[in-house]
Structures are given as structure tokens and as C-alpha cells.
TORBALO-374402 format. One line per field, with one value per atom (N, C-alpha, C, CB): residue number from 1; residue in three letters; atom name; x, y, z. Coordinates in Angstrom, 3 decimals. Each point is the difference from the previous one (the first is absolute). Glycine has a CB too. Layout:
BEGIN
nr: c(NUM,...)
rest: c(ala,...)
atom: c(CA,...)
px: c(X,...)
py: c(Y,...)
pz: c(Z,...)
REM end
This chain:
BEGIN
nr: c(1,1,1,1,2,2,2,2,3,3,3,3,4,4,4,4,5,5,5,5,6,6,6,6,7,7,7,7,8,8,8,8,9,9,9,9,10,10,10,10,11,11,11,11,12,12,12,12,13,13,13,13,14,14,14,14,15,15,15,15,16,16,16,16,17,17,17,17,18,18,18,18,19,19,19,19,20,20,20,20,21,21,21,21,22,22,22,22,23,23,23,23,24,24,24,24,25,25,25,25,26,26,26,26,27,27,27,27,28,28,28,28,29,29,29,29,30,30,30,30,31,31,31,31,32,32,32,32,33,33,33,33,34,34,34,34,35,35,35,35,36,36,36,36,37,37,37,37,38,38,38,38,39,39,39,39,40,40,40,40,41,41,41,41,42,42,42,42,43,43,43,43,44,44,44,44,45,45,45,45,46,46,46,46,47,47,47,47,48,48,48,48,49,49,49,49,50,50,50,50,51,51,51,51,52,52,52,52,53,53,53,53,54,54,54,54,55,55,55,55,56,56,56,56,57,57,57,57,58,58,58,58,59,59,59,59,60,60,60,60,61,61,61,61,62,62,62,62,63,63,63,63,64,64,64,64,65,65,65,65,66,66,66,66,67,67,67,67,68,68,68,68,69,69,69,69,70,70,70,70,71,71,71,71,72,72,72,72,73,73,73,73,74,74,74,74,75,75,75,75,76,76,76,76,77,77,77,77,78,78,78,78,79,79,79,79,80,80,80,80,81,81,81,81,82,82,82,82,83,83,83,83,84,84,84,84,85,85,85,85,86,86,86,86,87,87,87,87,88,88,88,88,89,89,89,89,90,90,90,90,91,91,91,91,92,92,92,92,93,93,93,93,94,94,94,94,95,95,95,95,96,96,96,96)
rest: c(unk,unk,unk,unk,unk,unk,unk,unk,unk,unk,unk,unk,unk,unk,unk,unk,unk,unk,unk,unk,unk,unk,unk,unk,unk,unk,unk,unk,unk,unk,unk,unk,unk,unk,unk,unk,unk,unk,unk,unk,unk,unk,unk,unk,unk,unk,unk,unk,unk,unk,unk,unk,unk,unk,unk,unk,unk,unk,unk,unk,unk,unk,unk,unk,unk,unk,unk,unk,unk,unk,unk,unk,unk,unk,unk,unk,unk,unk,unk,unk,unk,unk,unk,unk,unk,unk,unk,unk,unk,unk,unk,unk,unk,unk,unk,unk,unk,unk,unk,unk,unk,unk,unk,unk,unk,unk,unk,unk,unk,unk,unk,unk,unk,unk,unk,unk,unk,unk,unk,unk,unk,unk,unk,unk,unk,unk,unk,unk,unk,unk,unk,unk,unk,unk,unk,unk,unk,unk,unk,unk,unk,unk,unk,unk,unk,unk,unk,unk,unk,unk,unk,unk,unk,unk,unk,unk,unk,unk,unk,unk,unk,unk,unk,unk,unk,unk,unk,unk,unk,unk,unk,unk,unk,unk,unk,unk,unk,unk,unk,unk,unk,unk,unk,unk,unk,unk,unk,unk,unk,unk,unk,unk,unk,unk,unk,unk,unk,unk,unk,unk,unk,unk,unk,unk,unk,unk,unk,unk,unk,unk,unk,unk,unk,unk,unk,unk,unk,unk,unk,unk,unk,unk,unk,unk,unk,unk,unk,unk,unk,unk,unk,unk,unk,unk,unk,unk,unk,unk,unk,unk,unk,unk,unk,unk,unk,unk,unk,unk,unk,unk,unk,unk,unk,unk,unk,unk,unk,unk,unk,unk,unk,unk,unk,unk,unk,unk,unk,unk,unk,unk,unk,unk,unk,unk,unk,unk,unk,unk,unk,unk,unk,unk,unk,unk,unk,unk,unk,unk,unk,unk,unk,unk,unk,unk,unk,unk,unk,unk,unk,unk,unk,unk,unk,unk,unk,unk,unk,unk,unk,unk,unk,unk,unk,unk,unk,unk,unk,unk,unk,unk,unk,unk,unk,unk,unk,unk,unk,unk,unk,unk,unk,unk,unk,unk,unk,unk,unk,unk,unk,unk,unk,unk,unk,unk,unk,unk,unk,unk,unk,unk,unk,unk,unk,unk,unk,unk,unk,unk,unk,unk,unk,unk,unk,unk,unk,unk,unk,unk,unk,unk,unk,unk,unk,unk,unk,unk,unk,unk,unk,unk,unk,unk,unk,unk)
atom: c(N,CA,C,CB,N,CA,C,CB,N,CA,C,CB,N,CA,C,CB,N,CA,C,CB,N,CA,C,CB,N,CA,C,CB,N,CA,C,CB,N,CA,C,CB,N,CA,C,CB,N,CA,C,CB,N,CA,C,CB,N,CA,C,CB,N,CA,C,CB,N,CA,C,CB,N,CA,C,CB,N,CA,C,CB,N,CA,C,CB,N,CA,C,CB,N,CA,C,CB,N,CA,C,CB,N,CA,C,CB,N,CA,C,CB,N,CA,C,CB,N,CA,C,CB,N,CA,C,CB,N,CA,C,CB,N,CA,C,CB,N,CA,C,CB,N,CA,C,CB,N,CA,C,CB,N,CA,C,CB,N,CA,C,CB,N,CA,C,CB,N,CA,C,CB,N,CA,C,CB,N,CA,C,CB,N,CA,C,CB,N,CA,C,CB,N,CA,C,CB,N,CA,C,CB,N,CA,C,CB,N,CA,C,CB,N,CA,C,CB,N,CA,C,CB,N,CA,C,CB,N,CA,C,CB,N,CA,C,CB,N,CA,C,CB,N,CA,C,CB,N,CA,C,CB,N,CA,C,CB,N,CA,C,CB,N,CA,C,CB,N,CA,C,CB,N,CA,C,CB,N,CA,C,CB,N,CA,C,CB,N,CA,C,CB,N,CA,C,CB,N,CA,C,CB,N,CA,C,CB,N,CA,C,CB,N,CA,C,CB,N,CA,C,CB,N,CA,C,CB,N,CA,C,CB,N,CA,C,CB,N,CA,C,CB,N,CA,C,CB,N,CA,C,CB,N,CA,C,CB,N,CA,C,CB,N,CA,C,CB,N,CA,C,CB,N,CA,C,CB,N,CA,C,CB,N,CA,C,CB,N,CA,C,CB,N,CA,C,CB,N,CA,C,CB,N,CA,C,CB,N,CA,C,CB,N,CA,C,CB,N,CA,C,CB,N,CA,C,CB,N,CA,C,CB,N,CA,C,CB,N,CA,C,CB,N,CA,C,CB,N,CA,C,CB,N,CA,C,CB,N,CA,C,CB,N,CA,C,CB,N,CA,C,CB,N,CA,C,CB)
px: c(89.567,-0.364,-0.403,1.559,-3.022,-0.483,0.498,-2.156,3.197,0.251,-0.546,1.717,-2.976,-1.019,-0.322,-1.479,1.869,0.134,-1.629,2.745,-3.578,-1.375,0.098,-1.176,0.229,-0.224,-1.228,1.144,-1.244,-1.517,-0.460,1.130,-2.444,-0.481,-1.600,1.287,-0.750,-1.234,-0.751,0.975,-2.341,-0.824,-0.903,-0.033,0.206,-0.951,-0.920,1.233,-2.516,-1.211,-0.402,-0.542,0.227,-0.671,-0.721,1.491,-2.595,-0.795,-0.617,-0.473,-1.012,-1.278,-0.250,-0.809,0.169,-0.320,0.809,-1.225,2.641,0.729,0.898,-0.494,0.729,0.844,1.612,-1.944,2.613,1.114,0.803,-0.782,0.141,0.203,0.810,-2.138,1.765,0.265,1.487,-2.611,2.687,1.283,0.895,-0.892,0.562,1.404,0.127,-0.180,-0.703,0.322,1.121,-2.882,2.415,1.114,0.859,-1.078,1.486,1.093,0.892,-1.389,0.598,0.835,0.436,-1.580,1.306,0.354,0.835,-2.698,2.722,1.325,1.269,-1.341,0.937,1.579,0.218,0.672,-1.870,1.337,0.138,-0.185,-0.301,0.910,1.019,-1.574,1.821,1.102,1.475,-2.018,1.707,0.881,0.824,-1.994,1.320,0.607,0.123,-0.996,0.837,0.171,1.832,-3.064,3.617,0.989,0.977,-1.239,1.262,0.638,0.536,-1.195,2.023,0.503,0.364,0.866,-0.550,0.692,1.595,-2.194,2.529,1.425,0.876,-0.654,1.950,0.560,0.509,0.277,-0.866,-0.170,1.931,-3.423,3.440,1.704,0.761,-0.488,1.791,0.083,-0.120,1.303,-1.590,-0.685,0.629,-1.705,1.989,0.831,-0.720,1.408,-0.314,-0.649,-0.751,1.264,-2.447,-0.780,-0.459,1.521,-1.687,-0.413,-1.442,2.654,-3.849,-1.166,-0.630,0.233,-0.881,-0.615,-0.775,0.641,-0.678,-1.273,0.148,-0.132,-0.667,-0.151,0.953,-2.063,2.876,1.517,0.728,0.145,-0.362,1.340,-0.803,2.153,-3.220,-0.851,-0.681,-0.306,0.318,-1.074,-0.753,1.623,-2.278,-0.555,0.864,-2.810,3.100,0.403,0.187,1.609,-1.442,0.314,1.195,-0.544,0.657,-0.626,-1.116,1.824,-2.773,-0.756,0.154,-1.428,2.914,0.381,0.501,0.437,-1.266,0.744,-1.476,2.542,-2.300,-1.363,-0.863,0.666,-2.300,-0.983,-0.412,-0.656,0.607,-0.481,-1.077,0.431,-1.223,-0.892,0.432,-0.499,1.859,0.270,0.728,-0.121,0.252,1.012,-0.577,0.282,-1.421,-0.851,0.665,-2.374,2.284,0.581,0.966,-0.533,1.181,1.674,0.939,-0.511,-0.573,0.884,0.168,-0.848,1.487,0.577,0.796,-2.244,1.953,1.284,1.182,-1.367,2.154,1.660,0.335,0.724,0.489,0.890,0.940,-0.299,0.373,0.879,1.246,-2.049,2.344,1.501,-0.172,1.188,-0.163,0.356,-0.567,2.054,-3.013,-0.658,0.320,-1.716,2.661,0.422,-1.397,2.386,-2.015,-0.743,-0.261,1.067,-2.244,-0.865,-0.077,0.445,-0.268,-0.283,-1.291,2.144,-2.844,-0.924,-0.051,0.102,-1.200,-0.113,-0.720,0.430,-0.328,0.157,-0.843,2.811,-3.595,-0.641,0.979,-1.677,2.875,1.055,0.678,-0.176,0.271,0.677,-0.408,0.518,-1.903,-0.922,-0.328,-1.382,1.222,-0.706,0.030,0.456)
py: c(91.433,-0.827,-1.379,1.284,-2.189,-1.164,-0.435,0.212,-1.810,-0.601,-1.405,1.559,-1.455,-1.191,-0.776,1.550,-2.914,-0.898,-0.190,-1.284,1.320,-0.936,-0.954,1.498,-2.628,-0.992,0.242,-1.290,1.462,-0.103,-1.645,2.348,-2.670,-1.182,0.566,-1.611,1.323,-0.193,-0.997,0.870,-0.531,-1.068,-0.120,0.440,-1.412,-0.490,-0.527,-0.091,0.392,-0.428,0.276,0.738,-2.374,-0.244,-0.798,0.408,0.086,-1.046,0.912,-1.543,0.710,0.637,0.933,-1.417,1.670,1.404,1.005,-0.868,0.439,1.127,0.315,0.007,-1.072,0.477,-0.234,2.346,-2.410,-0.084,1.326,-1.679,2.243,1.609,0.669,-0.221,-0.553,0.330,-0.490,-0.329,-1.199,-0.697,0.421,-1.250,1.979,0.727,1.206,-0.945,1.860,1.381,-0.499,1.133,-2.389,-0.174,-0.430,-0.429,-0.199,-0.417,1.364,-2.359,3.153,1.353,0.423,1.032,-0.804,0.881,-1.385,1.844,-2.893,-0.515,0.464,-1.763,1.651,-0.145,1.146,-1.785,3.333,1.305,0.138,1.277,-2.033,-0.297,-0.863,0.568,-1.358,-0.650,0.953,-2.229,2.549,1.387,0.643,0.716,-0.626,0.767,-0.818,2.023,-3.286,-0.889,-0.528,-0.817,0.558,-0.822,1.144,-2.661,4.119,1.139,0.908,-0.336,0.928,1.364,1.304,-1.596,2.698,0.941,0.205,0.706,-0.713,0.113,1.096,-1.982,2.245,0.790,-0.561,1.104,0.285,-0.412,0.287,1.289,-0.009,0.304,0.289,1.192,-0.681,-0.020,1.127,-1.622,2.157,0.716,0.745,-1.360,2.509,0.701,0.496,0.807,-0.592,0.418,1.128,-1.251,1.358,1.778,0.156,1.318,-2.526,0.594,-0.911,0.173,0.973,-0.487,-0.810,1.354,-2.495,-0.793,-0.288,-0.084,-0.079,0.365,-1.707,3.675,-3.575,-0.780,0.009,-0.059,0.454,-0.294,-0.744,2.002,-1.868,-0.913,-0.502,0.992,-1.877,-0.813,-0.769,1.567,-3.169,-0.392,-1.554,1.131,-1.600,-1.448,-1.203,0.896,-1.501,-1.474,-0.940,1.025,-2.296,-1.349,0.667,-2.259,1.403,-0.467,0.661,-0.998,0.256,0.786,0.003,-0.374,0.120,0.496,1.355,-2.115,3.317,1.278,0.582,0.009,1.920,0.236,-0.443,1.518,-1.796,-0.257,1.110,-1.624,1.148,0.970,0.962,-1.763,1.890,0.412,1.378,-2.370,2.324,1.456,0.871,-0.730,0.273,0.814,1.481,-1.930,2.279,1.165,1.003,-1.340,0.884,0.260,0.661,-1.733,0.835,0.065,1.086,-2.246,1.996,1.328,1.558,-1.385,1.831,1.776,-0.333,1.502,-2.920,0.332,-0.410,-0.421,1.055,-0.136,-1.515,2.886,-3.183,-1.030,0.036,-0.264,-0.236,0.153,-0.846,0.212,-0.576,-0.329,-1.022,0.062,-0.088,-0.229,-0.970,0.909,-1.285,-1.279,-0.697,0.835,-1.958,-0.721,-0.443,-0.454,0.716,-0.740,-1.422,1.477,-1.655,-1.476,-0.627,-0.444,1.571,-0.181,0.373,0.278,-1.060,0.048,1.364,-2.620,3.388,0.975,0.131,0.572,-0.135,-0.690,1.792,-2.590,2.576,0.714,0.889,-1.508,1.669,0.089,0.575,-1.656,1.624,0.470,1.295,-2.048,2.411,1.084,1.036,-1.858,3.075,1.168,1.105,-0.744)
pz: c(152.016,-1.124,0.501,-1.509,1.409,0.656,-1.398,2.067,-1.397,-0.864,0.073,-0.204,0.528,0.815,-1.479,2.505,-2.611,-1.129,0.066,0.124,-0.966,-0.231,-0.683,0.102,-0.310,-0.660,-0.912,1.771,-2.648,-1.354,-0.266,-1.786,2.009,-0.410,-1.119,2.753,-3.693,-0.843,0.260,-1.511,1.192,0.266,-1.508,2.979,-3.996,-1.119,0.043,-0.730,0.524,0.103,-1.960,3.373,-3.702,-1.642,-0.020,-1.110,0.229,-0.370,-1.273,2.551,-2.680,-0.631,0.335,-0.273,1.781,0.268,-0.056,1.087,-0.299,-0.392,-0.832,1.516,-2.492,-1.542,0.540,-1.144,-0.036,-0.259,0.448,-1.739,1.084,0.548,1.301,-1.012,1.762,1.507,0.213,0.889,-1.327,-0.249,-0.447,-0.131,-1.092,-0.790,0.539,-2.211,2.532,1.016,1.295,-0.422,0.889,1.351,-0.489,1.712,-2.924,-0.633,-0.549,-0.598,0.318,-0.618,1.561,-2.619,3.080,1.773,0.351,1.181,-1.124,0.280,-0.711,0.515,-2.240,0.156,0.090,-1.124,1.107,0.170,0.980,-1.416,3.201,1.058,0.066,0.782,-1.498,-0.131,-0.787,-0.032,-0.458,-0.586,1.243,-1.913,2.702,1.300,1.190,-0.751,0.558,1.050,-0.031,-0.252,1.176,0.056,-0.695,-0.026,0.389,-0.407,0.777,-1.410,1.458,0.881,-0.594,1.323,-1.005,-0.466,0.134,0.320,-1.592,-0.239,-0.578,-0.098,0.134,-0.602,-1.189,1.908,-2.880,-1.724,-0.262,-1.012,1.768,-0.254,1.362,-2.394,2.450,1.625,0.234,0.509,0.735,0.368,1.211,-1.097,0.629,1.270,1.322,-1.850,2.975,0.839,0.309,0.244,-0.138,-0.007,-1.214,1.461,-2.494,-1.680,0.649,-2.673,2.269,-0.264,-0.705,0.563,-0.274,-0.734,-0.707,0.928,-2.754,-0.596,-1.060,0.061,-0.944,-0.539,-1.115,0.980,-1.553,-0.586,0.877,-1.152,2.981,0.568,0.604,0.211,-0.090,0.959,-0.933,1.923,-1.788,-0.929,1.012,-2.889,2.177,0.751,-0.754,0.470,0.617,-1.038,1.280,-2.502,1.976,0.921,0.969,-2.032,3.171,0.773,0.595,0.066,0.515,0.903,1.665,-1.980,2.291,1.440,0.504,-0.115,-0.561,0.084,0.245,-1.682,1.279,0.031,-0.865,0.880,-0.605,-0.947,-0.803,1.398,-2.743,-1.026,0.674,-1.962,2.479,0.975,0.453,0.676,-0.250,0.175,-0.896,1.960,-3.347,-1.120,0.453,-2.480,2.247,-0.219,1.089,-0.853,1.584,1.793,0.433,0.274,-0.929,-0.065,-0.661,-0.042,-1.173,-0.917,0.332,-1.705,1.227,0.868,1.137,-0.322,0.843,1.427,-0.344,1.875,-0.930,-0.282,0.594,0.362,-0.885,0.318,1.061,-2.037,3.160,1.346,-0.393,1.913,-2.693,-0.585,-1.448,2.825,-3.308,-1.635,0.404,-1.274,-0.218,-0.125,-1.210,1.287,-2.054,-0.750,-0.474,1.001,-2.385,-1.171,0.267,-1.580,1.502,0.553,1.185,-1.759,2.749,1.328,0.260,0.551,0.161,0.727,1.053,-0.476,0.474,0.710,1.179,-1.815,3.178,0.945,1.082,-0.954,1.890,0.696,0.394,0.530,-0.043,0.664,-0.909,1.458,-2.825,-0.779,-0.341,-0.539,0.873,-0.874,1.324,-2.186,1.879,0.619,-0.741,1.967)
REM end
């Protein structure tokens, strides 16, 4: 699993020729990257050892020092390598 952090820079270009248009399209794609910025994957409930992971016990929320939303998709179907407490951060090491 590459847990290689990127950086996104929009770039806004407005005027006459090219309309407002353009402005609010990069304004919409900010904030639904911001949605998933500054986020990790967490445990929704706790989570035993060897119980598979789906979206009833995995969700996204603050902080974003854990995994990046980026790999929910990924993640899910694999098992848990030991009990994981409700609102813990979920961790590479924890999963196979």
C-alpha cells in the first residue's frame, strides 16, 4: 500500500475571455478536496482481532495522522491483526 502524501495546487485563471466559470469549477473541486484533506481512517466500533473490515467498522474522520482516505476502498475485506478500539486510528501494521 504507497502511502506517498501529494500536495494539490489549483491554479485560477478569470477574466473576460475566460468567464467566471472556470473560477467556480476550481472552487467546487476545492472544497470536495478539502473534505478529505486533514483526515484518516478510523475505527467506527472496536474491532476484533481477525474480524474483517467493511464500512459499518471503518469510517473517515479528523485527525489526518493515520491512513489517508485514499485507501478506504483498499482496505476493506482485510482482516484486523489485533483488536482495534473505537476511534483509533488505523494503522498499516494493523491490517492483512
Amino acid at each position: 500500500m504507497n502511502m506517498k502524501r501529494k500536495k494539490i495546487f489549483i491554479r485560477v485563471d478569470s477574466g473576460v475571455e475566460i468567464g467566471a466559470g472556470h473560477a467556480m469549477r476550481c472552487l467546487s473541486l476545492a472544497q470536495a478536496l478539502k473534505k478529505i484533506a486533514r483526515r484518516s481512517i478510523i475505527a467506527l466500533i472496536d474491532i476484533e482481532q481477525n474480524e474483517i473490515l467493511n464500512k459499518n467498522n471503518i469510517g473517515i474522520r479528523r485527525p489526518g495522522t493515520g491512513l489517508p482516505p485514499v485507501m478506504f476502498e483498499e482496505i476493506l475485506g482485510k482482516k484486523s491483526t489485533n483488536k482495534i478500539l473505537k476511534g483509533q486510528l488505523l494503522k498499516l501494521e494493523g491490517i492483512r
